[in-house]
LUMSEDREN-189374 format. One record per atom (N, C-alpha, C): x, y, z. Coordinates in steps of 0.02 Angstrom, whole numbers, plus 32768, in hexadecimal, padded with zeros to 4 digits. Each point is the difference from the previous one (the first is absolute). Layout:
# LUMSEDREN-189374
XYZ ...
# end
This chain:
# LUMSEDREN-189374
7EFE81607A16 7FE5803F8018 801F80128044 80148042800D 802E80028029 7FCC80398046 80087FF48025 7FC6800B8061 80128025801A 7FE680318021 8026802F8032 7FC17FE8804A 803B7FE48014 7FE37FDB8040 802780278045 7FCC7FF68032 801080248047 80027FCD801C 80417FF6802B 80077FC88038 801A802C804A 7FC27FE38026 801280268034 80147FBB803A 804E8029801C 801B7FE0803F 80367FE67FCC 803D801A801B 80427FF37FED 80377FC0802B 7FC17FD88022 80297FDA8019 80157FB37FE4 7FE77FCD8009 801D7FD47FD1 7FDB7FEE7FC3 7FC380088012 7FC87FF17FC2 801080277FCB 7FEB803C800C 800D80437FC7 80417FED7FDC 804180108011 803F80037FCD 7FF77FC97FDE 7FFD7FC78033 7FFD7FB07FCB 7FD97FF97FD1 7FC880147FFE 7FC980107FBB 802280187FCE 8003804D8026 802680327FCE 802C7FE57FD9 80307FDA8020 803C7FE97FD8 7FEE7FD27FD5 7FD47FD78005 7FEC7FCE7FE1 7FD780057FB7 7FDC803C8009 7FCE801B7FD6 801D803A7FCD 802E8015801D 802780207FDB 801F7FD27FB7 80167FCA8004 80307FE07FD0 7FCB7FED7FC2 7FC37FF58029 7FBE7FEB7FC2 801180487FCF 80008038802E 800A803A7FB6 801A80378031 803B80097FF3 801A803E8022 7FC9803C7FF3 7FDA800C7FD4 7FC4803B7FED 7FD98011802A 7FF27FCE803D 7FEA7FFC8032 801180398031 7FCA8019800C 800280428035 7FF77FF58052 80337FEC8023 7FF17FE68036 8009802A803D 7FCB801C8017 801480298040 80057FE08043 80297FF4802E 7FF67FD08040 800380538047 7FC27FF48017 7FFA8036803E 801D7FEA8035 800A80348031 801D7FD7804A 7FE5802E802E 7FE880088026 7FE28027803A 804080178024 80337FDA7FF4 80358000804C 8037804C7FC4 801C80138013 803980497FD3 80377FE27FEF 7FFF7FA7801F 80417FE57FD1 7FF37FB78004 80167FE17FF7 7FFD7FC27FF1 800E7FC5804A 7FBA7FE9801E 7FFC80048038 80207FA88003 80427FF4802B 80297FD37FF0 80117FD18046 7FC8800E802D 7FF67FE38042 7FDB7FDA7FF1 7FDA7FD28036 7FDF7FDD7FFF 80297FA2802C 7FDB7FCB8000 802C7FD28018 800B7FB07FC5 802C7FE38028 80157FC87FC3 7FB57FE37FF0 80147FEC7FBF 7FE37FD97FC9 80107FC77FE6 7FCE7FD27FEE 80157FC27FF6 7FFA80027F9F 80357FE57FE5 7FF17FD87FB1 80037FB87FF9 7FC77FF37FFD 7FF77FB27FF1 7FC77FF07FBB 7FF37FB67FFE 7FBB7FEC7FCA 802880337FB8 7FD080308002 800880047FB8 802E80457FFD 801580348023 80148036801B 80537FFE7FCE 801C7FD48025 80417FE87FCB 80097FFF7FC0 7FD47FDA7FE5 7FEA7FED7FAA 8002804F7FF3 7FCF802A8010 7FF280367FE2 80458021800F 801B8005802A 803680337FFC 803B7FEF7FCE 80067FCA8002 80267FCD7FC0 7FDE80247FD0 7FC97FEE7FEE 7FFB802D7FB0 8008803A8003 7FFB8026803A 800C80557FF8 804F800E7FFE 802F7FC7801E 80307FF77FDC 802880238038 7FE280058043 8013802E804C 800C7FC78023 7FF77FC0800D 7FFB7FD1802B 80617FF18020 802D80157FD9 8040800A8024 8006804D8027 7FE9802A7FEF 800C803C8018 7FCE80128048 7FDA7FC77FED 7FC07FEA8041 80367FE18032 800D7FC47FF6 803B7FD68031 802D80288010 802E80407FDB 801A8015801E 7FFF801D8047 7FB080147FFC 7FE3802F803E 7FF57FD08046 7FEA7FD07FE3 7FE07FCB8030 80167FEF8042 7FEE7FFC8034 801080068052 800A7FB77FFB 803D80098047 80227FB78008 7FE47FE68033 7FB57FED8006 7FD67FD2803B 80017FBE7FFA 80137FD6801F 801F7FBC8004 7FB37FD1800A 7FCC802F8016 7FCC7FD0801C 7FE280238045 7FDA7FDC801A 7FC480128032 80147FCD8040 80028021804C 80137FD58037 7FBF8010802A 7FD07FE58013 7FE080108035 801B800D8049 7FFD80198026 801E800A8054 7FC4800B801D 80117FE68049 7FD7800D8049 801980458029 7FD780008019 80188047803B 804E7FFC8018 802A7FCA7FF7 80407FFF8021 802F7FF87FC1 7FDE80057FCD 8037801A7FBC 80127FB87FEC 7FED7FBC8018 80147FD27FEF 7FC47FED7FD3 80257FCF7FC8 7FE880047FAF 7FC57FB08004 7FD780057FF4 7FB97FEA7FF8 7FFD7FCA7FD2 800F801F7FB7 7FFD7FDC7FBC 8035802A7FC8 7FF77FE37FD3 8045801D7FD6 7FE67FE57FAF 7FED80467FE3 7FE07FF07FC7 803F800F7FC3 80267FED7FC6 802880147FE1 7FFA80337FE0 801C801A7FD4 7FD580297FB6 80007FBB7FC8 7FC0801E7FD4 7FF87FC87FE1 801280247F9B 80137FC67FFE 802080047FBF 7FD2800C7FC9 8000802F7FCD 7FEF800E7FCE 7FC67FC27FD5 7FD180067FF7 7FD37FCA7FE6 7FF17FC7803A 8003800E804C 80017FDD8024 7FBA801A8034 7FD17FDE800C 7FDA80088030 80077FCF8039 80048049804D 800B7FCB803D 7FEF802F803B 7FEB7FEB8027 7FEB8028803C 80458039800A 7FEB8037800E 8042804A8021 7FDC80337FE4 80408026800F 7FD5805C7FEC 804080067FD7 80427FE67FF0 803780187FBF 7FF27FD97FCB 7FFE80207FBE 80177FF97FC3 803F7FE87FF7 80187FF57FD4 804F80077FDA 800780487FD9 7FD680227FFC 7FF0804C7FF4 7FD880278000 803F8024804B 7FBA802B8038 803280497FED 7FE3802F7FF0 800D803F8011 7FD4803D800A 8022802C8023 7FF980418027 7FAC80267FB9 7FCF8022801F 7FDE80167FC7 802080277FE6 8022802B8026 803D80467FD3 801D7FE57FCD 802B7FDB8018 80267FDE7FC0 7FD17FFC7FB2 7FDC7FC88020 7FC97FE17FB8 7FE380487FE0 7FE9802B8028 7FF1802D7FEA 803180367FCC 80287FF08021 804680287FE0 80047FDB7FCA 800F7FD28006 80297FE17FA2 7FC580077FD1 7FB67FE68032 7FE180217FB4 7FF780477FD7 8001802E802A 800B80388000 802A800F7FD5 803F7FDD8009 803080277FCD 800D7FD17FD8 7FE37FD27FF4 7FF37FD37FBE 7FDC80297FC6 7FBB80298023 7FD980297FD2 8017803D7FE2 802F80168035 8026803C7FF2 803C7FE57FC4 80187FE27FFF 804C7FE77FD1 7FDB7FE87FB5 7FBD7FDB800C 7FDF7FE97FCC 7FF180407FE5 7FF1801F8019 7FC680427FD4 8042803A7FEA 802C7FF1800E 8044802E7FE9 80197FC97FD7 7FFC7FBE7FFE 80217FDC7FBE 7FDD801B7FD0 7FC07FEE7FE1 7FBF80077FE9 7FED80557FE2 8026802B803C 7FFA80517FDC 800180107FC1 80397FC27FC9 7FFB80287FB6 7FAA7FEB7FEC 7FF67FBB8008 7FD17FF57FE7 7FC28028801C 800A8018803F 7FC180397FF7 7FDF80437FF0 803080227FEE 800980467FE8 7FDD801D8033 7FD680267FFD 7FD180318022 7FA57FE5801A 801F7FB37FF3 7FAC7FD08012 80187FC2801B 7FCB7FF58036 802E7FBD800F 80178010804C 800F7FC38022 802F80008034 7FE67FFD8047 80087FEF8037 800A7FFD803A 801B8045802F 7FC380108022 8001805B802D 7FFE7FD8803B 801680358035 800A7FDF8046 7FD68049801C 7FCD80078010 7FF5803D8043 7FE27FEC8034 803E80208034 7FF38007803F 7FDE802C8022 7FEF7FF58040 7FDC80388030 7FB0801E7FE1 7FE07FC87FC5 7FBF80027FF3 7FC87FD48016 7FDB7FFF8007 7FB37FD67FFE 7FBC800A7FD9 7FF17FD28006 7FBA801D7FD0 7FCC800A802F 7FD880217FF3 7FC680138018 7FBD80027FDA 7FF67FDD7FD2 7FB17FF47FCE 80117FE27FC1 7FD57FC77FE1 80147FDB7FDA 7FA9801C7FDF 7FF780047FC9 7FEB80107FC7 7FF77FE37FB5 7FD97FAC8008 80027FD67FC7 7FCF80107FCF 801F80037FB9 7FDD7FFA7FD0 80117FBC7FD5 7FCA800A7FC8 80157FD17FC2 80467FE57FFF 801C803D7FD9 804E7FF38001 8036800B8022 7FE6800A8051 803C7FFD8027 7FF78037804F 803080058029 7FDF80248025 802B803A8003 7FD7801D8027 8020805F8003 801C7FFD804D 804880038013 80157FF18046 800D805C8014 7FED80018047 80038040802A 80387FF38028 803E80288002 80397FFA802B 7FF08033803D 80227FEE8033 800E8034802C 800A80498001 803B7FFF7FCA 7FFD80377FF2 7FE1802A7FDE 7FB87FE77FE9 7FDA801B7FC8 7FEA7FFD7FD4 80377FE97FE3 801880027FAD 7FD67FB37FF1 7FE580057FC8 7FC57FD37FE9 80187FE17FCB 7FFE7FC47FEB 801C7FD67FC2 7FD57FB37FF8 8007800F7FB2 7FEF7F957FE7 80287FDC7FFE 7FEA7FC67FF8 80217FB48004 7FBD7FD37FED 80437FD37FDC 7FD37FE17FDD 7FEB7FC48026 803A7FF1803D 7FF97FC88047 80188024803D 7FDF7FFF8021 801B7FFD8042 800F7FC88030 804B7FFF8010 80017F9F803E 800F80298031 7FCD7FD5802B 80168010804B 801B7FD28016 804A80178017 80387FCD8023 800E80278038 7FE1801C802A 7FFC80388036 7FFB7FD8803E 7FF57FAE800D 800F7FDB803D 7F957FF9801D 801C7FCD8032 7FC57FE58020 7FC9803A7FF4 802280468027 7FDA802B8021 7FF080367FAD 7FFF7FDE7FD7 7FF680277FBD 7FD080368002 801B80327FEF 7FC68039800B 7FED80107FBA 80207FD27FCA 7FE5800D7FB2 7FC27FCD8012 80147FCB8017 7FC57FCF7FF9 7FC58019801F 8010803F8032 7FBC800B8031 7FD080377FBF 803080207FE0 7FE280307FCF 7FEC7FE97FDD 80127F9F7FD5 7FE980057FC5 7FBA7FDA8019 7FFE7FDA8031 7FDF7FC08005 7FC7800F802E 800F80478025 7FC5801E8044 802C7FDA803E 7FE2803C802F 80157FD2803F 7FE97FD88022 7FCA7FE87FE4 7FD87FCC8028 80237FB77FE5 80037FFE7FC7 801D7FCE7FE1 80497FF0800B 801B8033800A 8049800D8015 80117FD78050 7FEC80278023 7FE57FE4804D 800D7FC38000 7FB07FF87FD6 7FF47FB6800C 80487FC77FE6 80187FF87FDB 80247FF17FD4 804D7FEE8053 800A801A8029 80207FEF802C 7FEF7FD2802B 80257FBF8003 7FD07FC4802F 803B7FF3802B 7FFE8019803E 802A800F8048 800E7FB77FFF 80417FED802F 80137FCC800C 80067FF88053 7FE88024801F 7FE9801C804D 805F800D801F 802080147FC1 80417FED802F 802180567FF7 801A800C8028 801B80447FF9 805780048000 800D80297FE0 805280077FFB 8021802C800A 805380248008 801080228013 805680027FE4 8012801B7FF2 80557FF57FD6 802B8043801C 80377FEC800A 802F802C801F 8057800F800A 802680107FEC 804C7FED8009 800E80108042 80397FD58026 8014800C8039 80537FEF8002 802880238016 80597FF27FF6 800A7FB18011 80207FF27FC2 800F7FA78007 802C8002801C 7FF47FC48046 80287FE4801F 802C7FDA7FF4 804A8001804A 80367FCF7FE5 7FD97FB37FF8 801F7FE57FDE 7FEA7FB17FF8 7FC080047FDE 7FF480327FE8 7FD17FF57FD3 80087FD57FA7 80097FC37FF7 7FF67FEC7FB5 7FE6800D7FD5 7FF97FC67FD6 7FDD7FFD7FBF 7FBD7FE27FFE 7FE87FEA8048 7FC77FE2801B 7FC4802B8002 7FB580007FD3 7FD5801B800F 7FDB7FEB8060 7FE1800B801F 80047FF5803A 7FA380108018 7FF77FD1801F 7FB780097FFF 7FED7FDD8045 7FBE800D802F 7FF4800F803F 7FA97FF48004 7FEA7FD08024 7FCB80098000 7FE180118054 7FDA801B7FFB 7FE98015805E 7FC27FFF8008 7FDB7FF08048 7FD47FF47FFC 7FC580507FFD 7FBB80007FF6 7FE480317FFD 7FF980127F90 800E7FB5800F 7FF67FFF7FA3 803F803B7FD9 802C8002800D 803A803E7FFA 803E7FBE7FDE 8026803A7FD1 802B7FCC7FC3 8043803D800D 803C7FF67FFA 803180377FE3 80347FD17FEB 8015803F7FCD 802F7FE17FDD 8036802F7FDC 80427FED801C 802A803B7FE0 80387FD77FAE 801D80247FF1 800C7FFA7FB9 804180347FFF 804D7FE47FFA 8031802C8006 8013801E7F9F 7FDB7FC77FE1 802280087FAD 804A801E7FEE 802F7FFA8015 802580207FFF 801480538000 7FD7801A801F 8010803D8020 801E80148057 7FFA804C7FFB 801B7FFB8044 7FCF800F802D 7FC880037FE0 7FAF7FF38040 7FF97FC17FFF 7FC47FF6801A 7FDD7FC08002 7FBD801D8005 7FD77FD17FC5 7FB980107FF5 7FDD7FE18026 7FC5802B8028 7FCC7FD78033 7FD480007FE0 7FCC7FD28008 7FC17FDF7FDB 7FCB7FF2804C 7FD680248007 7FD27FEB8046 7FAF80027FD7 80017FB98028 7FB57FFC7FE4 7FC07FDA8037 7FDC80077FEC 7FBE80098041 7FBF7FE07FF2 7FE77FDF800C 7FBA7FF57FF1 7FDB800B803E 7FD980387FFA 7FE58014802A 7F9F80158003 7FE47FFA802B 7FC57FF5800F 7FD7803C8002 801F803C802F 7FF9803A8028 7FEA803B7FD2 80277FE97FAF 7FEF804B7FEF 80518040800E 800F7FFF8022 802D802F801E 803480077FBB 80297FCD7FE4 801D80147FDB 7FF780197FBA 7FB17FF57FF4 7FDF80097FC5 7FFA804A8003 7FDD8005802F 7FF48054800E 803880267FFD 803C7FF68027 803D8022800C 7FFF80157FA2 7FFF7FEA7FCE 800D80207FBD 7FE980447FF2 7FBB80008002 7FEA802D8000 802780518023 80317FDE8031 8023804D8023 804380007FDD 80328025803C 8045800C7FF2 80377FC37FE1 802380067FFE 80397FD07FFA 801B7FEE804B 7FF680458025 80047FEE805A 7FD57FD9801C 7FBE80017FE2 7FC87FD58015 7FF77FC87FF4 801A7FDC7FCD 801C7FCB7FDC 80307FEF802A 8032800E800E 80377FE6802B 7FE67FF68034 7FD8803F8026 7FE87FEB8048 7FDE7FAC8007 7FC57FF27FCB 7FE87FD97FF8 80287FB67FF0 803E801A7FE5 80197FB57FF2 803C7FF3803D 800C80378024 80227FFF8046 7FD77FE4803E 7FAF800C7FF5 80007FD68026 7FDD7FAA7FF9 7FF97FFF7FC6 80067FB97FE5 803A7FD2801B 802F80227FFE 80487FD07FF4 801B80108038 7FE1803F802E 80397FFE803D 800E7FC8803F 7FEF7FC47FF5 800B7FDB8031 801B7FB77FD6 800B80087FCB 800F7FD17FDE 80497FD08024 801F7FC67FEB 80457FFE803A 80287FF87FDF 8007800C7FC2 803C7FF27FE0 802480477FE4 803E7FFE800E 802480647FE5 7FCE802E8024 7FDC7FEB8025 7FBE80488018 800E803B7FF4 80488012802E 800F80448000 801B80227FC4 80317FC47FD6 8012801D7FC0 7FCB80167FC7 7FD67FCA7FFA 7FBD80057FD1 7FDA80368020 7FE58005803F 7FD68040801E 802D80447FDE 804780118023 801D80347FF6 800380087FB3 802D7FDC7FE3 7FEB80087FBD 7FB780077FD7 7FD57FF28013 7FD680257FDA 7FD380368011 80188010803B 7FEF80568023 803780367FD7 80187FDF8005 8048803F7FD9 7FE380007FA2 80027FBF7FE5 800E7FE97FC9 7FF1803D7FCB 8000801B7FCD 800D80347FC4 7FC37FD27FC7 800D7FB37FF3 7FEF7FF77FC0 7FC27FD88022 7FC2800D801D 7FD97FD18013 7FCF7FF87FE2 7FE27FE28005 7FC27FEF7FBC 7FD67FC58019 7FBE80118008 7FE07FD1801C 7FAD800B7FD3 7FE37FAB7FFF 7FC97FF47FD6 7FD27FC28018 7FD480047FDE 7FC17FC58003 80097FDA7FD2 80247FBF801C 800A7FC97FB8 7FC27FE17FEA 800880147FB7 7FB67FC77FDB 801A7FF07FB4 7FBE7FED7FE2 800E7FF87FBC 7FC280287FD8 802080277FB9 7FDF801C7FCB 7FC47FCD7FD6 7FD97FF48009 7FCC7FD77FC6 7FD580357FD4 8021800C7FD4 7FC7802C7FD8 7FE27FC57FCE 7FB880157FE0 7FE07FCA7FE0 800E80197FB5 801F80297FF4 801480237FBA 80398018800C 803C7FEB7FC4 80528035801C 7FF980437FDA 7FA7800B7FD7 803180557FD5 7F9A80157FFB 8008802A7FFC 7FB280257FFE 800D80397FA7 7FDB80047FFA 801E802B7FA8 80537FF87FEB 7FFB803C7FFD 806C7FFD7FF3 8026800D8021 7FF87FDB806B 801E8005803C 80027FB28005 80367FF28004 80087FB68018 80367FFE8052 7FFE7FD18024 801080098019 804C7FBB7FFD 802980148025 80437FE28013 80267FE8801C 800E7FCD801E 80227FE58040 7FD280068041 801880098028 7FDD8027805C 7FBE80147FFD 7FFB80207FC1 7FCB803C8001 7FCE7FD47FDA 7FFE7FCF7FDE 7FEA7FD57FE8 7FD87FB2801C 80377FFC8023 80047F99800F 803A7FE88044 800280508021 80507FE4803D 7FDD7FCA801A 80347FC58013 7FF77FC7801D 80057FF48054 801F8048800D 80197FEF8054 80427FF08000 802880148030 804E80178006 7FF97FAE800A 7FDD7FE08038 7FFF7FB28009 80037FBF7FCB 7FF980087FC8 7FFE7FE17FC4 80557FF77FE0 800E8049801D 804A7FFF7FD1 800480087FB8 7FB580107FD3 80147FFC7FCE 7FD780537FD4 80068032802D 7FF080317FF7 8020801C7FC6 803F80127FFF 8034800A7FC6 7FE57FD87FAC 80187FB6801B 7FDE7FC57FC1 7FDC801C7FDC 7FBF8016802D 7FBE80067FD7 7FFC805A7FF1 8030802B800A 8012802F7FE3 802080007FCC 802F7FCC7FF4 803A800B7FD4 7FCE7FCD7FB3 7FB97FD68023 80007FED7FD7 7FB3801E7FCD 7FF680268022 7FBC803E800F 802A802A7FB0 802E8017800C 802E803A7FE3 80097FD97FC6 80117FBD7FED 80327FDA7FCF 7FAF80027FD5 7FD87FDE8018 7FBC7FE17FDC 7FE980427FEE 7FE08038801D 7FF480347FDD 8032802F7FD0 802480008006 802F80187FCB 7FE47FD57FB7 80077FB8800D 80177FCF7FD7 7FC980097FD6 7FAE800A8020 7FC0800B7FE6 7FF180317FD8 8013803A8019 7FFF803C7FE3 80247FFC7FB1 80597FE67FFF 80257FFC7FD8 7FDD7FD57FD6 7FD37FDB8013 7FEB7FC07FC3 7FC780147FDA 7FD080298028 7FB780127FF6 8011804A7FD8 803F801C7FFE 800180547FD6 7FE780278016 7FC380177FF2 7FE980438005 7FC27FE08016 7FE57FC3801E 7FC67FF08017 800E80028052 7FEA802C800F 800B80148046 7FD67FC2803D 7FC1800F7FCD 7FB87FE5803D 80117FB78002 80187FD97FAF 800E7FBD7FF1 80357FE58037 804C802D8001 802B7FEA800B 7FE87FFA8066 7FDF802D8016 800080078048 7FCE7FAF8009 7FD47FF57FDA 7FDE7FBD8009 80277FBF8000 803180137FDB 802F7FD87FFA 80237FE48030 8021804E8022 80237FF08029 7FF27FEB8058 7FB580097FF1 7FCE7FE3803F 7FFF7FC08000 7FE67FE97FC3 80047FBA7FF9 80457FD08007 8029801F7FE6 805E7FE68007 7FFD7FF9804F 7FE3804E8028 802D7FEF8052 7FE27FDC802B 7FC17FE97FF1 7FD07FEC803A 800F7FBD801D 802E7FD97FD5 80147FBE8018 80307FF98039 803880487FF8 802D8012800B 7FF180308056 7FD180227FF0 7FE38022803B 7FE17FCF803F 7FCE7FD97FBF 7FEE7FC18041 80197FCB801D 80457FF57FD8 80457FCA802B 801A80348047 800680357FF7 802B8023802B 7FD1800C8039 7FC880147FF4 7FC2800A8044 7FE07FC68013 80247FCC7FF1 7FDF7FC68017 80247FE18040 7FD3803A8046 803B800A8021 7FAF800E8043 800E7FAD801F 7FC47FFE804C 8021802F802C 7FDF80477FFA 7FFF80268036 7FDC7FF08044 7FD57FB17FFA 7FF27FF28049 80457FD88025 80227FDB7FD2 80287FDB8015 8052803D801B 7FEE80347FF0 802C803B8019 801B7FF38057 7FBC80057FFF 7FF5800A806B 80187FB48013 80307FC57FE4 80197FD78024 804F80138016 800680337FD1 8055802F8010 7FFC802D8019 7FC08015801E 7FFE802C8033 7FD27FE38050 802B7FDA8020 7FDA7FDD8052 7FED80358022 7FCC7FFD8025 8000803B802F 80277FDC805A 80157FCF7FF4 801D7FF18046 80397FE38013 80277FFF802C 80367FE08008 7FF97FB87FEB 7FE97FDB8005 7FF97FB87FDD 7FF47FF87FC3 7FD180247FD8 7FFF7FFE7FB6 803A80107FDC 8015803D803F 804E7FFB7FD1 803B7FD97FFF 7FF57FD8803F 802A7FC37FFD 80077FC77FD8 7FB37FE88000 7FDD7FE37FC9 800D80167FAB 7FED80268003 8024801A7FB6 804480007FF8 803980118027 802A80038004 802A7FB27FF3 7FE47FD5801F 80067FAD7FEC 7FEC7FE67FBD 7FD080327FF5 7FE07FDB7FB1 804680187FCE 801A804A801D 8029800D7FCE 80407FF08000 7FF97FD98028 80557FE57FFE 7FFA7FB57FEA 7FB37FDF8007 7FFD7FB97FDF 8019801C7FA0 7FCA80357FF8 8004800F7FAA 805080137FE3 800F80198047 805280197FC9 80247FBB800A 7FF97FCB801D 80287FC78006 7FDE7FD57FC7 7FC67FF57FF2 7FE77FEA7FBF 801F80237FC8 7FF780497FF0 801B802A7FCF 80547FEF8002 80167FED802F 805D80067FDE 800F7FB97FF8 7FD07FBC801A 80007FBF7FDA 7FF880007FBA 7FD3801C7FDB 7FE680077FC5 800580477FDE 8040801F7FFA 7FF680417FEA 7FEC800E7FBB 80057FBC7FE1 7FE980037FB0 7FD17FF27FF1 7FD07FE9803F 7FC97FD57FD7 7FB480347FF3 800F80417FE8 7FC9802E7FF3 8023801F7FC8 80347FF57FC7 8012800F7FD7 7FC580287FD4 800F80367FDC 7FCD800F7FD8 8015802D7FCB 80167FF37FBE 801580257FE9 7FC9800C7FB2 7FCE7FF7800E 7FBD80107FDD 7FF2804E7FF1 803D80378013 7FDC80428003 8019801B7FB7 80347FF57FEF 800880287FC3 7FE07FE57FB6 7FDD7FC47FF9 7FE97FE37FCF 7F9780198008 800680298046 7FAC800B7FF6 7FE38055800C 804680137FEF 800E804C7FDB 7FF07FF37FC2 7FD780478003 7FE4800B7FAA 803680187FCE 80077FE17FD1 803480157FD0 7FDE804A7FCA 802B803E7FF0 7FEF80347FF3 804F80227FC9 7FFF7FDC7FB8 802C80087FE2 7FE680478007 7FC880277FF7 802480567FD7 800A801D8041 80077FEE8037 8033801B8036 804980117FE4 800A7FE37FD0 804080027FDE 80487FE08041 7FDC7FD28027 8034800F8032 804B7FE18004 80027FEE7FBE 80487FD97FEF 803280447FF3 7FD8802F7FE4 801F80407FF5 800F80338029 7FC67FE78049 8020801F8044 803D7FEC8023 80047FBB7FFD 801D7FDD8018 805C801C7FD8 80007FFA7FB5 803D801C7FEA 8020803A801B 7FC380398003 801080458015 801D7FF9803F 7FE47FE78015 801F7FF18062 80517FF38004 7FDF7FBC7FE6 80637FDB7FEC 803680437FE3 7FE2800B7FD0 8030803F7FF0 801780368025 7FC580108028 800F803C803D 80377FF58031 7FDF7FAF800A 803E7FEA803B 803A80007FF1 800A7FE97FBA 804D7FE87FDF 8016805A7FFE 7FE280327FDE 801B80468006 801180208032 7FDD7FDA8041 802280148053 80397FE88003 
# end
């Protein structure tokens, strides 16, 4: 039985479904919304680790992934005088070990991009077989505004007016899901955000000479973290983060993007490391973006025929590292449910609650009290910490093997009518016709 399903948020959740759900039956009516008028391809690096890999391997993208992939060598801690602290490596593929690199880290644009035009190339292979039903729609510059459940499905209200069914709606629309606030109420919605008291802030600033392949990270006292990130471009990404007491930066959201800056200018203006470069640069900066880090716990992922998806679902916190993972594996498992269950909509979403919850509760199993030991509020704690982390990276490069783990692709759910041996050909073929 073939679905005309609404997936809203075109960023990594959405296409990867799409593409995935598509191969169960090209008949499939898949609309993916985007709020943004094109395909919004910013954002900062990303980690693929655990199970993130496996899946792209079966989607049959996992070389065209590496192609993209930023050349970060690893993580150096420094003091106020630029001299290096601890020295974490990148860690190898099926390898767990203290750092912030993967063996595959890339840019969100990128990831976003290949899936993107994975869905696009698929749904133009696939054109004979769909005639005039069927297929994968992309619209931009919409939102919804009222969700409308019945029996068999709901009645979605766009922006622009124009009123339509579906037989599912996924919200893959991110933390701040505004499908989830419509389908679920906002009280529940709200609630469903559990703060990690830490605040953040992201920014490009012109990369300097002598700048490497070294992620680079800073701790100061007043509970304050930064951390820049060159990935092979010709900026360098800032990362400022805060745990703070006062209130001040919480509030600053609520205003401008100037008010936001003001607020995180004067967080950081006395900081001693790059002061003036990091201050100046993010008074000027174009791409700034600043938030309240937490994690998503909803006690249900779908309410009638609205389920929810990645971020908007179950985000784990940028701190986990495995935000992506549990997107890519959010997208693989519901597809896989749907494709197995047919035309049992209500069956297949129980399904796929039950499939992620093991998966949701490995990744949030994550002491947000034990947070505030990486953030000191004093010159000695940070010294102190600063010693602990140079004992751990000297333990970590004695024993770089001894956290081996290559347990992730054998506790993926297997989903023959994904058909994905048949994705996997089409791909191969595409590449070989380039």
């Amino acid at each position: 039985m073939s679905l005309n399903i609404l997936v809203v948020g075109a960023g990594i959740c959405g296409p990867a479904f799409a593409t995935l759900l598509q191969r169960s039956n090209p008949k499939h009516r898949i609309t993916i919304l985007e709020r943004f008028e094109s395909l919004r391809i910013s954002g900062q690096q990303v980690d693929l680790k655990t199970q993130a890999p496996h899946i792209l391997g079966k989607m049959g993208l996992m070389e065209r992934i590496k192609a993209h992939c930023v050349n970060e060598t690893g993580l150096e801690m420094v003091d106020s005088m630029d001299k290096q602290v601890s020295y974490f490596p990148a860690a190898a593929a099926g390898e767990r070990r203290p750092g912030l690199t993967s063996e595959h880290e890339i840019m969100r644009g990128d990831m976003v991009q290949v899936l993107y035009d994975a869905s696009v190339e698929q749904n133009a292979f696939l054109k004979p077989q769909l005639g005039s039903h069927g297929g994968i729609l992309y619209k931009f510059g919409q939102t919804i505004t009222a969700l409308d459940q019945n029996l068999d499905g709901v009645d979605v209200t766009f922006s622009n007016g124009e009123r339509q069914g579906f037989d599912l709606v996924v919200a893959a629309d991110g933390q701040g899901s505004r499908t989830r606030r419509l389908a679920f109420g906002e009280d529940i919605s709200d609630a469903a955000f559990k703060s990690l008291g830490i605040h953040g802030a992201y920014f490009s600033i012109p990369r300097a000479e002598g700048e490497g392949s070294l992620a680079r990270g800073h701790l100061a006292p007043g509970r304050r973290m930064i951390m820049t990130r060159t990935s092979d471009r010709p900026v360098t990404g800032v990362l400022l983060f805060a745990m703070e007491q006062s209130g001040r930066l919480r509030a600053s959201y609520k205003g401008s993007q100037e008010a936001q800056k003001k607020a995180f200018l004067e967080t950081f203006k006395d900081v001693e490391w790059q002061t003036d470069r990091l201050i100046e640069g993010l008074r000027s900066s174009e791409d700034f973006y600043a938030h309240e880090l937490g994690q998503i716990k909803m006690s249900q992922l779908s309410t009638g025929r609205v389920v929810l998806l990645g971020d908007a679902g179950y985000c784990p916190s940028p701190f986990t590292g495995l935000g992506t993972n549990l997107c890519l594996m959010g997208a693989y498992i519901l597809a896989g449910e749907l494709a197995r269950q047919g035309g049992d909509v209500k069956r297949a979403l129980q399904s796929y609650e039950d499939a992620m919850r093991p998966f949701i509760d490995e990744c949030q199993r994550f002491s947000t009290g034990s947070l505030g030991l990486f953030f000191p509020s004093s010159r000695i704690g940070v010294w102190s910490l600063g010693k602990l982390l140079w004992a751990v990276s000297k333990v970590n490069g004695l024993f770089p093997q001894s956290q081996k783990d290559d347990t992730h692709d054998g506790c993926i759910p297997e989903y023959p009518e994904l058909n994905l041996k048949i994705l996997f050909w089409f791909i191969l073929t595409w590449q070989l016709e380039e």
